[in-house]
N, C-alpha and C positions, 0 to 999 in steps of 0.2 A: 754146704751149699747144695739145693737141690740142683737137678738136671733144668729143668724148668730156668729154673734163676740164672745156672752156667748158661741156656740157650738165649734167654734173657738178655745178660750181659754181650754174648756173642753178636747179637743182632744189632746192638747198641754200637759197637766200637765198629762193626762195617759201617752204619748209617756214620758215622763220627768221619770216617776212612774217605768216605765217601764227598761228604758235606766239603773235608777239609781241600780233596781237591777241586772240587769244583771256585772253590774259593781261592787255589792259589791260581787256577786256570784264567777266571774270568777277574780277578783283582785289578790287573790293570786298564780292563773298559771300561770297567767299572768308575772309575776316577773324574769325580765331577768335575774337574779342570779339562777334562775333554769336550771337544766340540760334537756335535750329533755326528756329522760328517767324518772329523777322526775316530769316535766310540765306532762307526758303520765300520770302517775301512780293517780294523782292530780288529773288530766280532770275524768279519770276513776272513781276515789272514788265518784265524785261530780257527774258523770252520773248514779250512782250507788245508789245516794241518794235521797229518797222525799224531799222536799224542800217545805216551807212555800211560793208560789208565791209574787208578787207584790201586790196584792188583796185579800192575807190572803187565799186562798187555796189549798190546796198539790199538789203539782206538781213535775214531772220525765221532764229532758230536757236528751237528748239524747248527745253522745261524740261530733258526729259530731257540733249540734247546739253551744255548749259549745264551742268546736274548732273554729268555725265561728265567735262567740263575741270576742272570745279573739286573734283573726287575724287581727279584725276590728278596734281594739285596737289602740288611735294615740299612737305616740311613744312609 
């Protein structure tokens, strides 16, 4: 395997690292059985909260970003 291809793979499994939390983060506003009003109040508590990043250190995401992952959302 060249260096290239290890750098490659490398960048792959952050964006993966990355993707996956954002996906365990926002899963639950996500939840079409919520109303716009509970999805709001959701985004809110979680922009509201530090949070353990992808890479083990605290981290604040803001409504909006929150809002954005979970728009981007298939289905």
């Amino acid at each position: 395997m060249t260096e290239h291809e290890r750098d490659s793979d490398r960048r792959a499994e952050v964006a993966r690292d990355i993707a996956l939390f954002r996906y365990a983060l926002t899963r639950p506003a996500a939840d079409p059985a919520l109303s716009t009003k509970q999805r709001g109040a959701l985004v809110r508590q979680l922009a509201a909260t530090e949070h353990r990043g992808p890479f083990g250190r605290p981290v604040r995401y803001s409504r909006e970003s929150l809002d954005r992952w979970i728009r981007a959302k298939p289905g």
